[in-house]
C-alpha positions as CSV (number, residue, x, y, z in Angstrom):
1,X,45.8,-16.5,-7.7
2,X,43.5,-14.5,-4.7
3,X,42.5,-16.3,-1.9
4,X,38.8,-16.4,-0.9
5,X,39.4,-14.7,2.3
6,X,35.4,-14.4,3.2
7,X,32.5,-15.7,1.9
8,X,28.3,-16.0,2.8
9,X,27.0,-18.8,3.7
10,X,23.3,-19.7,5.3
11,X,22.6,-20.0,9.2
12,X,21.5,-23.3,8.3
13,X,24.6,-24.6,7.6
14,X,26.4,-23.6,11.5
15,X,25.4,-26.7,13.1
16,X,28.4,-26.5,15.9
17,X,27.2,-23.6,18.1
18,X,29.3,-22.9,20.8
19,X,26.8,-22.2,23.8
20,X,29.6,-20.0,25.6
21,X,31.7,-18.3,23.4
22,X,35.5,-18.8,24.4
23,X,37.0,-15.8,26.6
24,X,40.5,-13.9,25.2
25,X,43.4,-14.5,27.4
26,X,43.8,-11.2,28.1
27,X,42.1,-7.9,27.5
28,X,43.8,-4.6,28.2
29,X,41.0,-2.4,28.3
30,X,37.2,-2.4,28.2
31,X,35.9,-1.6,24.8
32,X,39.0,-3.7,22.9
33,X,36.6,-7.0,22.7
34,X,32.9,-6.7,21.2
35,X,30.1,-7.4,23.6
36,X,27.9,-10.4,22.2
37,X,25.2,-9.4,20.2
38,X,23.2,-10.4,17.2
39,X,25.1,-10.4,13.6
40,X,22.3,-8.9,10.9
41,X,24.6,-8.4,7.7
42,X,23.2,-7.6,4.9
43,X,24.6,-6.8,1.3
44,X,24.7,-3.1,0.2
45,X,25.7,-0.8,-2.6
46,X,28.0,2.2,-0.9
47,X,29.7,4.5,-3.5
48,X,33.5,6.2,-2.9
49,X,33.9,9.4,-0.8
50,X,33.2,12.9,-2.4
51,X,36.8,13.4,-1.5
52,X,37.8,10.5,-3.6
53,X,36.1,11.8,-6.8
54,X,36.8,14.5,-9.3
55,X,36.0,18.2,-9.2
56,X,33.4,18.0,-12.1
57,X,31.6,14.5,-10.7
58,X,31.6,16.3,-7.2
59,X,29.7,19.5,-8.7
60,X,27.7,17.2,-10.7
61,X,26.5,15.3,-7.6
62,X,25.9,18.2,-5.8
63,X,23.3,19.4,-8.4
64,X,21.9,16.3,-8.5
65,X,21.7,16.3,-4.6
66,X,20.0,20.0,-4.4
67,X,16.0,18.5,-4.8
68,X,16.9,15.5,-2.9
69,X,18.8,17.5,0.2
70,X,16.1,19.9,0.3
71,X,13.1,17.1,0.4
72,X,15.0,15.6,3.6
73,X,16.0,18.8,4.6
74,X,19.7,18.1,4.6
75,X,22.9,20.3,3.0
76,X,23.1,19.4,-0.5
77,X,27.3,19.7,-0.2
78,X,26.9,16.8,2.4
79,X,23.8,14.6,1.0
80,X,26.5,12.2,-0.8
81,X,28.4,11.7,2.2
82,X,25.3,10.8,4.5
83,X,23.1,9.1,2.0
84,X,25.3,7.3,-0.5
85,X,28.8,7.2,0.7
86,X,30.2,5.6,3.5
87,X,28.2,3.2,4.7
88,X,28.4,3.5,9.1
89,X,29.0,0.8,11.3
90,X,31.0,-2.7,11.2
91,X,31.2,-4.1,7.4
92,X,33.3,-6.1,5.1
93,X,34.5,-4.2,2.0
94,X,33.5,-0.8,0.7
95,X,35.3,2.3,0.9
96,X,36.9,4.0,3.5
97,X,35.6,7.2,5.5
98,X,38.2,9.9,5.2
99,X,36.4,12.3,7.9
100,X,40.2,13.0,9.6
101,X,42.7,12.5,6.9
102,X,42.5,13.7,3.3
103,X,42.4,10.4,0.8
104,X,46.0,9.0,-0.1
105,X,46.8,6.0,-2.4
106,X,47.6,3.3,0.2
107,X,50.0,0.1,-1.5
108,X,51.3,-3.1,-0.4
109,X,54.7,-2.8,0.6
110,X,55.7,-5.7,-0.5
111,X,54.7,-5.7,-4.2
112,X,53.1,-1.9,-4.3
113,X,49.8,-3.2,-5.6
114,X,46.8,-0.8,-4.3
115,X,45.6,-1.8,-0.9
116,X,41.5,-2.7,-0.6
117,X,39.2,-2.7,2.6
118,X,39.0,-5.4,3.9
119,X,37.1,-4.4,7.1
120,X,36.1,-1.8,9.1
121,X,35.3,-2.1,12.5
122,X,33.1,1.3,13.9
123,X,32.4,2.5,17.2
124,X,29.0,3.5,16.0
125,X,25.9,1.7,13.8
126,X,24.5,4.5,12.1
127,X,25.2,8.2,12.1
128,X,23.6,11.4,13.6
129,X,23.9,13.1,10.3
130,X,22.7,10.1,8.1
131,X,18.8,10.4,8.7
132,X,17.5,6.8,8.0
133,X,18.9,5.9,4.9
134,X,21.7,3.3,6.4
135,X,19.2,2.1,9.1
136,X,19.0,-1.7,8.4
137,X,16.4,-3.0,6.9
138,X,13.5,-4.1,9.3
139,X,12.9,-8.1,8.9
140,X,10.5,-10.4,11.0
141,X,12.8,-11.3,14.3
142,X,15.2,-8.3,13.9
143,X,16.1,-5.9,17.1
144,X,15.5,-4.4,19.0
145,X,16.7,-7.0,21.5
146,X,17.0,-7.9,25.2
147,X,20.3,-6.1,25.5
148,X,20.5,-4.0,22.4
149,X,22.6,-0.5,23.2
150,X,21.2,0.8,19.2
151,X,24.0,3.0,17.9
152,X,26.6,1.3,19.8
153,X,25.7,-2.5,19.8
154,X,28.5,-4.0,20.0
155,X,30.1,-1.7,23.1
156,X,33.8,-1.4,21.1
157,X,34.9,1.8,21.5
158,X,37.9,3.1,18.8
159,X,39.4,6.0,19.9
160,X,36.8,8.8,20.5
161,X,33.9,7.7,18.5
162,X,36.3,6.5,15.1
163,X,36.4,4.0,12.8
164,X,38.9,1.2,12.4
165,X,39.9,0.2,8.7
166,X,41.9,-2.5,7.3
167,X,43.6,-2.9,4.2
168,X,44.8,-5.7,2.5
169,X,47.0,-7.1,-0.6
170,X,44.4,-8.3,-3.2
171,X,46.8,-9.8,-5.2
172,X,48.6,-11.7,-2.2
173,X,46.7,-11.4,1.0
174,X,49.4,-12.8,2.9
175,X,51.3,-9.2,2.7
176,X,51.1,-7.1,5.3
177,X,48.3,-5.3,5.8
178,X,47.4,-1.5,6.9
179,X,45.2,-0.4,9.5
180,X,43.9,3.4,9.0
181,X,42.0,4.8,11.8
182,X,39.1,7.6,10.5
């Protein structure tokens, strides 16, 4: 039976705040270790990459995506990818960008069960390309903030600008897991 690796809970219920948090023993470069800054999450509906669907739902979404392109005055062979698909920035599930590699079935090598996202971490917040529909959603108290950097909050860096993405077992999490870099 799954583990529970990650669940929500309220703010409410932190009561041990550590006033410092603790440093790492060692850090090989700056950029490895996330700067501190306020943690907004908030629940989202992402769909998979174009690349991840079929030829005829691809040409269907791109008819569907002509008025909608044009009204923002994006390409309707990209307004999936920027609007819908592949939500930027740090998050917990979801589907994987596949902006450097073309998509490939990815399974556990210990029982060859199809490997999920765990995570992703992301050098950037929101996109260029994505207009405003990932911006998070304003609420009373949110950023900016003394110290906010905007696309690049946290100040990791992954590679030149990539993403970080990590796979797990769902059936066993304890299998080894993949880390894909997009």
């Amino acid at each position: 039976m799954p583990r529970t690796l990650l669940f929500w809970r309220s703010a409410a219920a932190v009561t041990d705040i550590l006033d410092t948090p603790p440093e790492p023993p060692a850090v090989q470069f700056d950029g490895y270790l996330p700067d501190p800054c306020v943690l907004e999450p908030e629940q989202i509906t992402e769909y998979p990459d174009h690349l991840e669907l079929s030829e005829e739902l691809r040409e269907q979404l791109r008819q569907w995506s002509v008025p909608q392109a044009a009204e923002e005055g994006m390409d309707p062979d990209t307004y999936y990818d920027c609007v819908l698909s592949n939500a930027p920035g740090w998050k917990v599930g979801g589907w994987p960008a596949w902006d450097s590699t073309d998509p490939s079935p990815l399974s556990c090598s210990e029982c060859g069960t199809g490997m999920k996202v765990l995570m992703t971490v992301a050098t950037f917040e929101e996109g260029d390309d994505a207009g405003n529909s990932w911006s998070p959603r304003p609420h009373p108290g949110a950023g900016p903030y003394p110290g906010h950097r905007g696309y690049n909050a946290t100040g990791v860096q992954i590679g030149s600008g990539y993403r970080q993405h990590l796979f797990v077992c769902p059936t066993t999490p304890e299998h080894p897991h993949i880390e894909l870099m997009t």
